[in-house]
ROPAKOL-701516 format. One record per residue (C-alpha): residue number from 1; residue in one letter; chain; x, y, z. Coordinates in nm, 3 decimals. Layout:
N
[panu NUM, 'a', 'A', [X, Y, Z]]
...
//
This chain:
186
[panu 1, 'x', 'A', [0.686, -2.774, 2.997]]
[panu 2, 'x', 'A', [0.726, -2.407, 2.895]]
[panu 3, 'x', 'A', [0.767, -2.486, 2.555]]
[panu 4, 'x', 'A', [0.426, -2.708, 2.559]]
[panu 5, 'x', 'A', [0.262, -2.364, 2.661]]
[panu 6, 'x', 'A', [0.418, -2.197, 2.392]]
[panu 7, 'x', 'A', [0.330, -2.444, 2.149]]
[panu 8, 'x', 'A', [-0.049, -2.434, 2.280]]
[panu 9, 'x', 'A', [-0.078, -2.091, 2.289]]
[panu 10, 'x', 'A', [0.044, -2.072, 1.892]]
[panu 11, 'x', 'A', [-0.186, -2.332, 1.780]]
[panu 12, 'x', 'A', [-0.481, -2.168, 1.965]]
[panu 13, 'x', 'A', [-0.402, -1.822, 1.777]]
[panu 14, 'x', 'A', [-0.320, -1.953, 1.474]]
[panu 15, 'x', 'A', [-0.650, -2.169, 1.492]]
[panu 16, 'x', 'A', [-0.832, -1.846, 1.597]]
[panu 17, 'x', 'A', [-0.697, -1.645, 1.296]]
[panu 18, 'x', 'A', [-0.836, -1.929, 1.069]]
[panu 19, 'x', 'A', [-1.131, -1.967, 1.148]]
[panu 20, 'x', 'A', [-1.256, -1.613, 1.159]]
[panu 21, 'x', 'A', [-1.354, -1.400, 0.870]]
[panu 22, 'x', 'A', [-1.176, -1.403, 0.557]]
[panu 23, 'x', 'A', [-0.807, -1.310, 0.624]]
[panu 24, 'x', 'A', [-0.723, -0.932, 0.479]]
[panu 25, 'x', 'A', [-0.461, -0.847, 0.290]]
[panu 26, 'x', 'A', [-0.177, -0.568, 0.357]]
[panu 27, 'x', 'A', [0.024, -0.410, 0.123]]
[panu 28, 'x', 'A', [0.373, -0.573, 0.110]]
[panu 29, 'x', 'A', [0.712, -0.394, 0.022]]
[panu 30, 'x', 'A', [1.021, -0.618, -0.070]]
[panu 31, 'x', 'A', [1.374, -0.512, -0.011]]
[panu 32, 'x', 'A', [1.674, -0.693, 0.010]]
[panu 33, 'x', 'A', [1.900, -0.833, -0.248]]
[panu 34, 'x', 'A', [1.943, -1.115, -0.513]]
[panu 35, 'x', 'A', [2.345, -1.304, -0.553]]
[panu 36, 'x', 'A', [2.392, -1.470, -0.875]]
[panu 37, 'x', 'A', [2.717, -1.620, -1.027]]
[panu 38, 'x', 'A', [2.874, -1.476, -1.305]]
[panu 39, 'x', 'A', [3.141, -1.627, -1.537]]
[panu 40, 'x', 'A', [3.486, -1.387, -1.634]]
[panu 41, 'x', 'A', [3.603, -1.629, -1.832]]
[panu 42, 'x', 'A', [3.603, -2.057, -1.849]]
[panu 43, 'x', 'A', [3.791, -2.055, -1.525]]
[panu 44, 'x', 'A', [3.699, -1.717, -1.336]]
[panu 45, 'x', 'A', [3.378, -1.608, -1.142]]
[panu 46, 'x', 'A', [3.236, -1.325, -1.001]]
[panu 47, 'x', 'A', [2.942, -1.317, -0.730]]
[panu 48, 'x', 'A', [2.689, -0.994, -0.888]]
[panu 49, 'x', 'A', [2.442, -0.877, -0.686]]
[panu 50, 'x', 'A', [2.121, -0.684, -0.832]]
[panu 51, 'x', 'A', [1.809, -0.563, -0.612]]
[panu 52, 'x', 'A', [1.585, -0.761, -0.453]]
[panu 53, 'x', 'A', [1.292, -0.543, -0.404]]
[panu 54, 'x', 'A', [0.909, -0.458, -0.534]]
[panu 55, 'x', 'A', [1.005, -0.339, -0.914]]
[panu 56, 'x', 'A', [1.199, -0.660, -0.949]]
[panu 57, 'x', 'A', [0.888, -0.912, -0.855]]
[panu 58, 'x', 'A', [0.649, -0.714, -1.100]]
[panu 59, 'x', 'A', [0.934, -0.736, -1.357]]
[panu 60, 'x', 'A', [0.988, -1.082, -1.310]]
[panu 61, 'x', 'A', [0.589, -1.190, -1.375]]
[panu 62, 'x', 'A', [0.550, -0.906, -1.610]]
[panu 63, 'x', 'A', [0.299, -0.719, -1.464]]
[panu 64, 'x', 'A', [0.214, -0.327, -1.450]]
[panu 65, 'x', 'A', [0.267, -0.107, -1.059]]
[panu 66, 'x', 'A', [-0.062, 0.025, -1.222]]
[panu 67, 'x', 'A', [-0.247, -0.315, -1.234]]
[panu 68, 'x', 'A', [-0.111, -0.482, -0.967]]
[panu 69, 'x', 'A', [0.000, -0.466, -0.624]]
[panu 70, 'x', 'A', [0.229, -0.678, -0.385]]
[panu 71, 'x', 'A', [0.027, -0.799, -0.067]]
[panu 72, 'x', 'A', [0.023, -1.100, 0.187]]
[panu 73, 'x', 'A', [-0.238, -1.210, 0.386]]
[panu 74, 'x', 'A', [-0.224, -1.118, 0.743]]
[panu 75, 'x', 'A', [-0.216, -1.482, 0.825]]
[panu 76, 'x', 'A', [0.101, -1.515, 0.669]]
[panu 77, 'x', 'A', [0.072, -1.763, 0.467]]
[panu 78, 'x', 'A', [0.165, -1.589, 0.081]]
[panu 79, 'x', 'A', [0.323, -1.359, -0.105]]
[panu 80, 'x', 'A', [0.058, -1.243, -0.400]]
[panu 81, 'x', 'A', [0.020, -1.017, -0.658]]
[panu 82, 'x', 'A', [-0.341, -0.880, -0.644]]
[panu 83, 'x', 'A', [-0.558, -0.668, -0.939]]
[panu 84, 'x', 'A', [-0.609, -0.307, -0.809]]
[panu 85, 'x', 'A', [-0.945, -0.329, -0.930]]
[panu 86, 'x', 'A', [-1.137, -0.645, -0.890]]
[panu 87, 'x', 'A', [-1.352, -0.552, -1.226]]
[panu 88, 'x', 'A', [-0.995, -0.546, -1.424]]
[panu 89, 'x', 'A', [-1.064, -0.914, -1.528]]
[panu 90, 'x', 'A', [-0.694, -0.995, -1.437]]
[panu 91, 'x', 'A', [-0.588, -1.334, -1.191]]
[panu 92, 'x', 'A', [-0.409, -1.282, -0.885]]
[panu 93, 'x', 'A', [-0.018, -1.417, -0.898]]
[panu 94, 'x', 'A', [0.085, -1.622, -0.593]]
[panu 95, 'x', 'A', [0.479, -1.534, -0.579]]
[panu 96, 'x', 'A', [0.593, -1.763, -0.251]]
[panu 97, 'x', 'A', [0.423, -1.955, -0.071]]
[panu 98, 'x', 'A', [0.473, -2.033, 0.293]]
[panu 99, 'x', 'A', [0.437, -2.375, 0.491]]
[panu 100, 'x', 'A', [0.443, -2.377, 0.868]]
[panu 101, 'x', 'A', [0.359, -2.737, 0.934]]
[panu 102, 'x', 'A', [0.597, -2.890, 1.203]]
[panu 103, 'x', 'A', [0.721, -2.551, 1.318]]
[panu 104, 'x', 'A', [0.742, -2.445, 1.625]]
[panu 105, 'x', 'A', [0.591, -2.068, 1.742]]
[panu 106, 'x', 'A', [0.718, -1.826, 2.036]]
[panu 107, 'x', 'A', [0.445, -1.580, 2.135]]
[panu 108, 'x', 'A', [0.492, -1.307, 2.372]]
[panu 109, 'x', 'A', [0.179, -1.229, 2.521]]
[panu 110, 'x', 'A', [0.258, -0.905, 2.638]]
[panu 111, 'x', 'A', [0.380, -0.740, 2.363]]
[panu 112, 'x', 'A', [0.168, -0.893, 2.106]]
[panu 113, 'x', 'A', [0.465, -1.057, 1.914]]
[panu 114, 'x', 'A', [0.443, -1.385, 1.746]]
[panu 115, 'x', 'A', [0.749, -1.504, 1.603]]
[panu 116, 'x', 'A', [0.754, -1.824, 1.348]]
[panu 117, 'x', 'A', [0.949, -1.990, 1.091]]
[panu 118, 'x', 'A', [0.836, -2.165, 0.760]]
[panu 119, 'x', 'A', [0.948, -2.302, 0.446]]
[panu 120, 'x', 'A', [0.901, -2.120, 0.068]]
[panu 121, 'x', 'A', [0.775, -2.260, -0.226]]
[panu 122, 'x', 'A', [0.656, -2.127, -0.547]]
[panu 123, 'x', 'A', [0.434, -2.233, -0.801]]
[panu 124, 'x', 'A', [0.573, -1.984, -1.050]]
[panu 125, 'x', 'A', [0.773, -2.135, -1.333]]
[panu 126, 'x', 'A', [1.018, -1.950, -1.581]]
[panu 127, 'x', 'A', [1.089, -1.668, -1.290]]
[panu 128, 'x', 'A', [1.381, -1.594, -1.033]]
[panu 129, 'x', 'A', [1.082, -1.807, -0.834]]
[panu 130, 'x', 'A', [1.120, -2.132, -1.002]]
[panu 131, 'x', 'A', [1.232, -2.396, -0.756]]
[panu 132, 'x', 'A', [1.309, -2.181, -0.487]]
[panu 133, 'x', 'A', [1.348, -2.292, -0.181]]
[panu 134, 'x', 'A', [1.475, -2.218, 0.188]]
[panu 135, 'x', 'A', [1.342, -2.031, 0.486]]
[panu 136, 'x', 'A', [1.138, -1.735, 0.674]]
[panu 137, 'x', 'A', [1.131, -1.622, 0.963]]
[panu 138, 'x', 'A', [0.772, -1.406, 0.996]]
[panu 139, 'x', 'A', [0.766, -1.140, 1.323]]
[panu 140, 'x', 'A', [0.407, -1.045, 1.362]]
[panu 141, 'x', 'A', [0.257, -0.761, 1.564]]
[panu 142, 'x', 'A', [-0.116, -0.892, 1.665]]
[panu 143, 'x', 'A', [-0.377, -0.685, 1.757]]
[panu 144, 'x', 'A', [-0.557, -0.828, 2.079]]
[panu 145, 'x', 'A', [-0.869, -0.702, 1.963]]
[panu 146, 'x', 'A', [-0.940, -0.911, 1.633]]
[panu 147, 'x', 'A', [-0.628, -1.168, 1.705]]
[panu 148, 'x', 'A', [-0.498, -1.044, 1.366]]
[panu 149, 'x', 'A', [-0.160, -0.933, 1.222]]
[panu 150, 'x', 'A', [-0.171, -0.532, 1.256]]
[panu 151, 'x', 'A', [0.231, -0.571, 1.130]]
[panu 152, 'x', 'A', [0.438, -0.818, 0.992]]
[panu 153, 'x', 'A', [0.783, -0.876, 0.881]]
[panu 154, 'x', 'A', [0.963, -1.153, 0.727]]
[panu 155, 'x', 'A', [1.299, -1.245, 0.691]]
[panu 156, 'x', 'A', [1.368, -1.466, 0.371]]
[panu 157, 'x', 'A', [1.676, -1.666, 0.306]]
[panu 158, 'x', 'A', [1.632, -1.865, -0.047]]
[panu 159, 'x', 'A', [1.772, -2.027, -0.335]]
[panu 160, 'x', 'A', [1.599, -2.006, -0.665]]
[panu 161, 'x', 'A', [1.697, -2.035, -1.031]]
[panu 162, 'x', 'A', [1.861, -1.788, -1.259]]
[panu 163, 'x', 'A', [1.622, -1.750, -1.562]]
[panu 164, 'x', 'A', [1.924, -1.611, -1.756]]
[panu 165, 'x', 'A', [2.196, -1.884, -1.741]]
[panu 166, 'x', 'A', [2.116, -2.301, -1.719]]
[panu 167, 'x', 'A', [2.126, -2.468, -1.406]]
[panu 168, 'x', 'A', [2.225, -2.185, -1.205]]
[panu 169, 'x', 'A', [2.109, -2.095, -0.859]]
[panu 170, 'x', 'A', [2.044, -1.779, -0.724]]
[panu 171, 'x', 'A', [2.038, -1.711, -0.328]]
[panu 172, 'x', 'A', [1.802, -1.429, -0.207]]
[panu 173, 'x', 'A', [1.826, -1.252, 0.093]]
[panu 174, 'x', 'A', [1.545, -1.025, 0.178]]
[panu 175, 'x', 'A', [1.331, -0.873, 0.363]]
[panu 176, 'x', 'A', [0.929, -0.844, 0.283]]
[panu 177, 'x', 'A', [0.733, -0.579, 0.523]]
[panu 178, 'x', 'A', [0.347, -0.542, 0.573]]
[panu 179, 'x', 'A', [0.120, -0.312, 0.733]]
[panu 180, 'x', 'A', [-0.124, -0.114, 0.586]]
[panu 181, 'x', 'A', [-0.461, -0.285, 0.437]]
[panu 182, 'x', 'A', [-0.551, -0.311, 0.079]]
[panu 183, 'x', 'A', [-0.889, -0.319, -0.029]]
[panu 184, 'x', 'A', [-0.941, -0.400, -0.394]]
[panu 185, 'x', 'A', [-1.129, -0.131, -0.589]]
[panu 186, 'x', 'A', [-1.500, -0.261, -0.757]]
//
């Protein structure tokens, strides 16, 4: 029975966050790291790790820190990278995307914490982001006045493709972290 609660009291929020004003956007900031295999030779390999973190995501889509920045709705529902200036002529980038269909919330009423899981996906092709796949784990901080994210932090597990070698995966573990709101610039 407690779990029915639960599950009530997430679809009621999460209903009440979409259908209320368009959902802002905080500034995100990625850290974490990126495992890829390496060959030594025909019969040796090495695990190499690089960074997993902001400067990495603009590098991989080839964008400018002073065009874009990294932001996901407070819904929770993508990773994107957004024009600073909304006169700059330049398309957002969706980077992950995350489903929560069929997954179950916990909400702590006191505290304002929602805690949920989803699936990734990307729609970017010919990037660390092609394919990838796997799981996050979103902790939100909602503010009881406007039933909106004031924090949020997710927790990313993920396999993806190596864009430097053929038919190699890459596993990313990571963390992504947003609070402050972003307001394009005219």
């Amino acid at each position: 029975m407690k779990q029915i609660v639960t599950g009530t009291i997430a679809v009621f929020l999460s209903a009440t966050l979409a259908l209320a004003a368009p959902a802002p956007v905080v500034l995100a900031t990625a850290s974490g790291t990126i495992f890829r295999e390496e060959d030594a030779s025909e019969t040796d390999s090495r695990i190499k790790t690089s960074p997993f973190n902001n400067a990495r995501i603009f590098s991989e889509f080839q964008v400018s820190k002073n065009d874009y920045v990294l932001v996901t709705d407070v819904l929770g529902n993508n990773l994107t990278l957004k024009p600073i200036s909304a006169s700059s002529s330049l398309s957002s980038i969706r980077v992950l995307d995350f489903s929560y269909t069929g997954n179950h919330a916990i909400v702590d009423t006191r505290t304002g914490h929602l805690l949920n899981q989803a699936t990734i996906s990307s729609p970017a092709t010919a990037t660390l982001f092609k394919g990838i796949s796997g799981r996050v784990s979103s902790l939100e901080k909602i503010d009881e006045n406007t039933s909106r994210a004031k924090s949020l932090t997710y927790t990313i597990l993920a396999t993806g493709t190596n864009p430097a070698a053929t038919d190699q995966s890459v596993f990313i573990q990571a963390k992504i972290h947003g609070a402050k709101v972003f307001t394009q610039t005219p």
